[in-house]
LORO-762676 format. One line per field, with one value per residue: residue number from 1; residue in one letter; x, z, y of N, C-alpha, C in turn. Coordinates in nm, 3 decimals, always signed. Atoms other than C-alpha are relative to their C-alpha. Layout:
! LORO-762676
vomi <- (NUM/...);
gudren <- (A/...);
n_x <- (X/...);
n_z <- (Z/...);
n_y <- (Y/...);
ca_x <- (X/...);
ca_z <- (Z/...);
ca_y <- (Y/...);
c_x <- (X/...);
c_z <- (Z/...);
c_y <- (Y/...);
This chain:
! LORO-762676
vomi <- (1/2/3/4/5/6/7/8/9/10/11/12/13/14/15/16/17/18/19/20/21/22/23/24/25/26/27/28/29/30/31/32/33/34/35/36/37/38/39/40/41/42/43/44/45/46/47/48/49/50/51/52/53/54/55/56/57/58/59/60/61/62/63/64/65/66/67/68/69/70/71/72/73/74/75/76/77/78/79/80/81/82/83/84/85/86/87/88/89/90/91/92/93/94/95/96/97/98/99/100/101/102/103/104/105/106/107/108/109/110/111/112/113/114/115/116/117/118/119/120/121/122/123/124/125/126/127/128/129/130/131/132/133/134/135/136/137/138/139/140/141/142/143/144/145/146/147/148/149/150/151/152/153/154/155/156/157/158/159/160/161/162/163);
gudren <- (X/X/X/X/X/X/X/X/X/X/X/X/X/X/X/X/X/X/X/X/X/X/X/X/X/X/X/X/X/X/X/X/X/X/X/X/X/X/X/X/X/X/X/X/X/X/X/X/X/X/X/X/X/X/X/X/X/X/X/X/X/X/X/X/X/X/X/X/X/X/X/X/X/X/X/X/X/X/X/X/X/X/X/X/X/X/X/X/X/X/X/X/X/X/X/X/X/X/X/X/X/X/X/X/X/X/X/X/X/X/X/X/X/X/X/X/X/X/X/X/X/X/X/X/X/X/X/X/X/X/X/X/X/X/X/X/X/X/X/X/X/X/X/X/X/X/X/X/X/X/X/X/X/X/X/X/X/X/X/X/X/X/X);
n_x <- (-0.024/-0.099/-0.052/-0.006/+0.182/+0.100/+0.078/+0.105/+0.056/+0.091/-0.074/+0.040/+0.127/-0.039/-0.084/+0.091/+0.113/-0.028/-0.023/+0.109/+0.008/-0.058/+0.086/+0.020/-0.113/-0.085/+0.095/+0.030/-0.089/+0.033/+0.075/+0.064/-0.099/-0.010/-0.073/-0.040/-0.111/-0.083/-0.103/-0.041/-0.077/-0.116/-0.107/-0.056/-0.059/-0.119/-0.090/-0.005/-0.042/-0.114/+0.060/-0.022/+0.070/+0.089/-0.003/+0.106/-0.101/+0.060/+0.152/+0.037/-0.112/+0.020/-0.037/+0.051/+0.033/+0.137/+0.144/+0.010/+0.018/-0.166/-0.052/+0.052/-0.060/-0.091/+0.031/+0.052/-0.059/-0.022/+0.092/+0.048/-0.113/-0.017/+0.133/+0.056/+0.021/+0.178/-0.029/-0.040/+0.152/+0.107/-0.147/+0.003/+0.154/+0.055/-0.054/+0.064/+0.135/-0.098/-0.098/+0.081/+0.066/-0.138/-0.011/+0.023/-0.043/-0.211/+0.030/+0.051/-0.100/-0.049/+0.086/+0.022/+0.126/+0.037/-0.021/+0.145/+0.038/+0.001/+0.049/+0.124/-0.019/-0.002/+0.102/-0.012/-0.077/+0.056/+0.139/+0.048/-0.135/-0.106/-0.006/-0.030/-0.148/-0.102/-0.082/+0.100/+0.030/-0.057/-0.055/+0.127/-0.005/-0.068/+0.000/+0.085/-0.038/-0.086/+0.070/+0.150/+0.007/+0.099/+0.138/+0.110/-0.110/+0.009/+0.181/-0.034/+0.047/+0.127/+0.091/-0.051/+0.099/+0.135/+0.063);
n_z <- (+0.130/+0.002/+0.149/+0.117/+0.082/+0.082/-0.108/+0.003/+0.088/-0.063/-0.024/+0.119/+0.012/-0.134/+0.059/+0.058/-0.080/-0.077/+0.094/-0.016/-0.098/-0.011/+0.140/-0.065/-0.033/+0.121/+0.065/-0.002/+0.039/-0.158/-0.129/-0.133/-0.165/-0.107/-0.036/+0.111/+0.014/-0.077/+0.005/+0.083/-0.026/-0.093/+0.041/+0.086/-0.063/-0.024/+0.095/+0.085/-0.094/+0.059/+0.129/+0.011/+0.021/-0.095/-0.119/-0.121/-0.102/-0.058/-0.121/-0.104/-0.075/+0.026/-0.101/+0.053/-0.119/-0.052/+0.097/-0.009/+0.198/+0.013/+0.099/+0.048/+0.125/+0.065/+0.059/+0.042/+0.013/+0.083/+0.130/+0.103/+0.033/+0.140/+0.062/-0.005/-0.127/-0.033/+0.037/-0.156/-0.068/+0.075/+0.046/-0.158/-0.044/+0.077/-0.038/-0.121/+0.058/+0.071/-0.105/-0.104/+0.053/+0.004/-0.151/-0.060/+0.043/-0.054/-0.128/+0.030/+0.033/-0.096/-0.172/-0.059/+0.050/+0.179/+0.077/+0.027/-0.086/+0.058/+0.082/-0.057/-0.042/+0.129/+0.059/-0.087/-0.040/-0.053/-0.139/-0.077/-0.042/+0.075/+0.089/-0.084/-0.024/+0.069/-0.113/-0.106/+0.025/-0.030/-0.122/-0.029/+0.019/-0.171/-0.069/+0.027/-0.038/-0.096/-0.141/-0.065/-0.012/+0.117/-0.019/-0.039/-0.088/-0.102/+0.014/-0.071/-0.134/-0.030/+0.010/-0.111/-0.130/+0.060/+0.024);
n_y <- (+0.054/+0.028/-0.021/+0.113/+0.078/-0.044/-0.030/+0.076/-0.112/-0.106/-0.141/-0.078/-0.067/-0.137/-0.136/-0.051/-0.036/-0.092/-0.124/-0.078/-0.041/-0.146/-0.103/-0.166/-0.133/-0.089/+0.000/-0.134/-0.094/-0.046/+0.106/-0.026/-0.008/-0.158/-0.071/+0.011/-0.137/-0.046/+0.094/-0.031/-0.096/+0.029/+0.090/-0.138/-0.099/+0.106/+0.043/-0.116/-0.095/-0.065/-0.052/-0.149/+0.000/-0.051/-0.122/+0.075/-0.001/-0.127/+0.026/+0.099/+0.076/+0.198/+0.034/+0.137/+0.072/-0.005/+0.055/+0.121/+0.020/-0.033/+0.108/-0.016/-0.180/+0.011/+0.096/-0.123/-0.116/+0.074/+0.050/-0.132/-0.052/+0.079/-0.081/-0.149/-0.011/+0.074/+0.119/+0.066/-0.018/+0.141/+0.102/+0.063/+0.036/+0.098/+0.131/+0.066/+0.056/+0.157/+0.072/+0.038/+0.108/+0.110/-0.030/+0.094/+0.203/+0.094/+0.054/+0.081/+0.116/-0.006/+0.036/+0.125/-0.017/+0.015/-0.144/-0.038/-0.119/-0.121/-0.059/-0.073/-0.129/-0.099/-0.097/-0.085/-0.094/-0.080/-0.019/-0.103/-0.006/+0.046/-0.157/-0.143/-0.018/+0.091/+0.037/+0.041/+0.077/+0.167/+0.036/+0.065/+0.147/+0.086/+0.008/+0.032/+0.145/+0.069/-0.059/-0.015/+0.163/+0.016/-0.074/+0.114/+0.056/-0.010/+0.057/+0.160/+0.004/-0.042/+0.123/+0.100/-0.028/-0.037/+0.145);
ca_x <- (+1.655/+1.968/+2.215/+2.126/+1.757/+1.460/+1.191/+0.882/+0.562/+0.371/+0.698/+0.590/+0.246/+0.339/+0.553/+0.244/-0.025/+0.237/+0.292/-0.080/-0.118/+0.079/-0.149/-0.296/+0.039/+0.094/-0.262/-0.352/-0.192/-0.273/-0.325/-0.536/-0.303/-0.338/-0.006/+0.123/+0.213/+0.431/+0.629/+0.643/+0.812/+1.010/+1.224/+1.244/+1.399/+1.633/+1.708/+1.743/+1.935/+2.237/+2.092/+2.168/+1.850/+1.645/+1.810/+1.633/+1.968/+1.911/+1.568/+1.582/+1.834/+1.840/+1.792/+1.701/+1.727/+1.360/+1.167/+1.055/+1.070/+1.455/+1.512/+1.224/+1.358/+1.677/+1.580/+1.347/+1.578/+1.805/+1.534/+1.461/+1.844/+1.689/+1.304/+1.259/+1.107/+0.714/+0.866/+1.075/+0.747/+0.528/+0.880/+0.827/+0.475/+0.459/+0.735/+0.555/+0.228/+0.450/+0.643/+0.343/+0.199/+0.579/+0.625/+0.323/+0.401/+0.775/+0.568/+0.348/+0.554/+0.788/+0.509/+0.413/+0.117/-0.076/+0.077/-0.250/-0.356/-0.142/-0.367/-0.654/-0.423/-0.427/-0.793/-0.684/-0.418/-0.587/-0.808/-0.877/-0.531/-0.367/-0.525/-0.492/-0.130/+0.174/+0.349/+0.025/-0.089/+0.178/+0.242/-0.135/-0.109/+0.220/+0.087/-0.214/-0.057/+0.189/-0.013/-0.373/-0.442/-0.698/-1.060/-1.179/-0.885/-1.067/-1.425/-1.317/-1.287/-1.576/-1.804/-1.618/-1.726/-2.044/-2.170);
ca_z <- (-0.393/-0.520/-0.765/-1.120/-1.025/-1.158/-0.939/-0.873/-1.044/-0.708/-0.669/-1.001/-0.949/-0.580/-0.793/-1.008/-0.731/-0.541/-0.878/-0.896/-0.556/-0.625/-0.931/-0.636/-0.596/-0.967/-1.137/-1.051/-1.106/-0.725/-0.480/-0.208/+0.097/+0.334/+0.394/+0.040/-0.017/+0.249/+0.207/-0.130/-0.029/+0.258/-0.005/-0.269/+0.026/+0.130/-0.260/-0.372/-0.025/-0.150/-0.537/-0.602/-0.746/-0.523/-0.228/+0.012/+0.220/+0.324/+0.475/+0.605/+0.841/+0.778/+1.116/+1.041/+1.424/+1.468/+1.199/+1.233/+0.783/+0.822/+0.636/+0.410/+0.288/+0.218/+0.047/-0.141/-0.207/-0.354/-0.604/-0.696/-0.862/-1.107/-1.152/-1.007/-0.678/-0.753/-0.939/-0.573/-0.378/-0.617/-0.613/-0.209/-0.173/-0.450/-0.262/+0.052/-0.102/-0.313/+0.007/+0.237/+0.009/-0.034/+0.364/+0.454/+0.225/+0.359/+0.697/+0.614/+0.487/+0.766/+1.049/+0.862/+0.704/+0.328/+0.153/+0.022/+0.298/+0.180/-0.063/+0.156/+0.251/-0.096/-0.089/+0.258/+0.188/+0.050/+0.342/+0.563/+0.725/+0.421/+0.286/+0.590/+0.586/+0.440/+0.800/+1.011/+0.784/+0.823/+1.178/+1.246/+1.017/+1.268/+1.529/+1.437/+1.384/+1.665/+1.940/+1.906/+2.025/+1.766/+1.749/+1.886/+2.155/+2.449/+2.306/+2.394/+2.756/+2.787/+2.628/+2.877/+3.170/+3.049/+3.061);
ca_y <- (-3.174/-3.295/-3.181/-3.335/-3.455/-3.361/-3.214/-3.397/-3.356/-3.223/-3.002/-2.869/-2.832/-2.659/-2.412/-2.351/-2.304/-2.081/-1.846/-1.811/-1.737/-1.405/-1.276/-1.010/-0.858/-0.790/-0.790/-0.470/-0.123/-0.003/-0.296/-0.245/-0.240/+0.077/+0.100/+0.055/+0.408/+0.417/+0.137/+0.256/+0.585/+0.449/+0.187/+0.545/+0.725/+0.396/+0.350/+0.714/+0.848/+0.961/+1.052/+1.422/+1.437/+1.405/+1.569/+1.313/+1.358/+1.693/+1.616/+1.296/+1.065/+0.647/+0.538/+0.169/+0.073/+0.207/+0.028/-0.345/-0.324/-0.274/-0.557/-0.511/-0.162/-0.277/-0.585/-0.350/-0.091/-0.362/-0.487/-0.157/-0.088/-0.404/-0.285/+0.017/+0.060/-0.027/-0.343/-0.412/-0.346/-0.664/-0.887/-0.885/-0.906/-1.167/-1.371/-1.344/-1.458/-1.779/-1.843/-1.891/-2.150/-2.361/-2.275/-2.453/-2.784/-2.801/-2.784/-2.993/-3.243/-3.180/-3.266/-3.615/-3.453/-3.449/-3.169/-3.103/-2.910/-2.646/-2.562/-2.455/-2.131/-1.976/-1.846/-1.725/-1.524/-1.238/-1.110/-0.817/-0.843/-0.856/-0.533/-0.326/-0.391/-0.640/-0.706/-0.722/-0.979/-1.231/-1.185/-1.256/-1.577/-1.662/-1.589/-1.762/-2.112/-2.102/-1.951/-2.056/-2.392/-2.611/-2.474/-2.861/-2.903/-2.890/-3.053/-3.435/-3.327/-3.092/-3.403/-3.646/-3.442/-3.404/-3.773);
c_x <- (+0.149/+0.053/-0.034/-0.119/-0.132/-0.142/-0.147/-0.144/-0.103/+0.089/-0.055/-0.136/-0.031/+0.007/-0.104/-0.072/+0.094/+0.012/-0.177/-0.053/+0.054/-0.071/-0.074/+0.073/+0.028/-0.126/-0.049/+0.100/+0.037/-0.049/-0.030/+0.048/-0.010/+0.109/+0.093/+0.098/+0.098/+0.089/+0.077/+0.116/+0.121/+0.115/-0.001/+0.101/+0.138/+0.065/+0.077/+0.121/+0.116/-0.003/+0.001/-0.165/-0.112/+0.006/-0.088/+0.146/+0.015/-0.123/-0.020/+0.127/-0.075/+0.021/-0.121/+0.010/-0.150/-0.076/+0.018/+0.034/+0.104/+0.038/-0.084/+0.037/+0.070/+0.020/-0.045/+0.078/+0.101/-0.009/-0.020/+0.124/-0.058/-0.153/-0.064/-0.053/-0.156/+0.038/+0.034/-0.113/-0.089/+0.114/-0.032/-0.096/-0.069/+0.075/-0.100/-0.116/+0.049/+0.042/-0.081/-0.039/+0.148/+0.004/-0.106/-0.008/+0.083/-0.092/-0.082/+0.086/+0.088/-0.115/-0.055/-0.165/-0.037/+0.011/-0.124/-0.031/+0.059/-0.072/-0.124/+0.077/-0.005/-0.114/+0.021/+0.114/-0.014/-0.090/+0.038/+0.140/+0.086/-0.017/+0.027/+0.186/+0.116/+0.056/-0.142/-0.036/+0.093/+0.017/-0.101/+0.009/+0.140/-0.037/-0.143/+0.021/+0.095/-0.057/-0.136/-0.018/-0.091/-0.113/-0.066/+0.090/-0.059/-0.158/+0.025/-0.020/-0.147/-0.102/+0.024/-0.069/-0.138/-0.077/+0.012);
c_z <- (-0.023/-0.131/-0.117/+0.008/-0.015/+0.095/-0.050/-0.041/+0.166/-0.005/-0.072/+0.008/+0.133/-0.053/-0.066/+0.057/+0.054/-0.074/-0.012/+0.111/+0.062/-0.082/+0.117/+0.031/-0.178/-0.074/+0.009/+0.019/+0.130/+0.089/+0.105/+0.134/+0.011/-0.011/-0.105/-0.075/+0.062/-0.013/-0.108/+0.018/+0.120/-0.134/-0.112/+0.092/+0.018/-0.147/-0.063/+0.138/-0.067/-0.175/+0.014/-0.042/+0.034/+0.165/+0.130/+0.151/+0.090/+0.079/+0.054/+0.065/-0.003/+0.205/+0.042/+0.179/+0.022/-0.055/-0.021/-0.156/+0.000/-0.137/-0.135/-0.092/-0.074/-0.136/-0.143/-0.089/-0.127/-0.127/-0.085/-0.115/-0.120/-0.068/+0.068/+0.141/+0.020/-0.033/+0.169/+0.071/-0.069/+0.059/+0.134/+0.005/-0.053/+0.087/+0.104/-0.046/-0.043/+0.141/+0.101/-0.022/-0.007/+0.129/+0.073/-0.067/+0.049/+0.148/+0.018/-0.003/+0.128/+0.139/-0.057/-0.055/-0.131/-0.009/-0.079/+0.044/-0.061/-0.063/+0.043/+0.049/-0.084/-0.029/+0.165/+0.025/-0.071/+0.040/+0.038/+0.058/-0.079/-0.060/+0.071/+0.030/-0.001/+0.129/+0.089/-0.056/+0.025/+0.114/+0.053/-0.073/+0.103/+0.123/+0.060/-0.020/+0.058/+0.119/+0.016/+0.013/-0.122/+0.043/+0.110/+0.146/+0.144/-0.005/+0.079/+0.156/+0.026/-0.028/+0.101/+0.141/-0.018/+0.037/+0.143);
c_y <- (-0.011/+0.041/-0.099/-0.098/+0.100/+0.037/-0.077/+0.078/+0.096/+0.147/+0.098/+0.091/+0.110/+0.160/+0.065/+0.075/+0.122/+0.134/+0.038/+0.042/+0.168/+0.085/+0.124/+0.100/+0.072/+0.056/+0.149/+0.146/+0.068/-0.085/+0.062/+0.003/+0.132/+0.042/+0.009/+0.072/+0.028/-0.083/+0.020/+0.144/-0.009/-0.053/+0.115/+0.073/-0.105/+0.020/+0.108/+0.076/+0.060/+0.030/+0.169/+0.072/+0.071/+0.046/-0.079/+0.011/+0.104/+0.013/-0.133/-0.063/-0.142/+0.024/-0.134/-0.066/+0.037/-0.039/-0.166/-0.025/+0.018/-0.103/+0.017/+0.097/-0.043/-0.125/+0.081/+0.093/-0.099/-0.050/+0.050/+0.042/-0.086/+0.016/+0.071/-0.015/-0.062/-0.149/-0.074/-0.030/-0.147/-0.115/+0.000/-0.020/-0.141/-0.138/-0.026/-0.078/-0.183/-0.076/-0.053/-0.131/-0.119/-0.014/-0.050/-0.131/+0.017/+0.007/-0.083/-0.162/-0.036/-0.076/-0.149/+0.045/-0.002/+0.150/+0.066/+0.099/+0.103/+0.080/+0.083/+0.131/+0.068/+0.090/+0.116/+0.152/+0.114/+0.059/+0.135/+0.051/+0.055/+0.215/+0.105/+0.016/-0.163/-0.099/-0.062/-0.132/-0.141/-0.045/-0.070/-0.160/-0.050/-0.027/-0.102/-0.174/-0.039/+0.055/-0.075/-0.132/-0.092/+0.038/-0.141/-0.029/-0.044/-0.075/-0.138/+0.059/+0.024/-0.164/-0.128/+0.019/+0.001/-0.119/-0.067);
């Protein structure tokens, strides 16, 4: 988009679908993710480490080279200085949720396809994946539309030989 114009109305209605697409990260008081608690207490320990307080410096050591959520914490930890640490925790979960749905229209769009489609990922994103854990879930949807070939890819032949 360009400085000084006016976003279009699908943009709009994108922006819409992708904000309701987050109502499972905020709607409830305890979302269902497994690993929830922990993520929650990792980005308290990142945001609080040096807090007199709570003395988290004395029992633990940052040693952010061993955790794939490195970025996540700190992000996190960040968020938390402007609503608190459960607030940080929704504010990522909600982007990821928003960002999946914008992330496949710009690929969409990008490949030459009907942005439309996007919309069939919104009842998919939350699932089984999603609840057993934040990270597993997205890597599986990556790895899921850059690894797996299409479900029909290989039918045309098979029916070719066939005849």
């Amino acid at each position: 988009m360009f400085a000084g114009s006016r976003p279009s109305p699908q943009t709009l209605f994108f922006v819409f679908v992708a904000l309701v697409a987050t109502i499972p990260a905020w709607i409830v008081t305890h979302p269902p993710i497994m690993d929830w608690p922990f993520h929650l207490a990792a980005i308290r320990v990142v945001h609080d480490f040096g807090n007199p307080d709570f003395a988290f410096s004395e029992d633990f050591v940052l040693t952010f080279g061993r955790t794939q959520y490195v970025l996540f914490y700190l992000v996190g930890a960040g968020f938390a200085w402007i609503v608190g640490v459960k607030g940080a925790m929704v504010l990522l979960v909600a982007g990821y949720l928003a960002g999946t749905v914008l992330g496949m229209r710009s690929l969409l769009r990008a490949l030459g396809k009907g942005e439309r489609l996007a919309l069939l990922v919104v009842p998919l994103l939350p699932n089984v994946l999603f609840f057993y854990g934040f990270f597993h879930s997205s890597s599986a949807y990556r790895s899921s539309c850059s690894a797996s070939p299409p479900p029909f890819a290989g039918l045309t032949h098979r029916l070719a030989d066939a005849e």
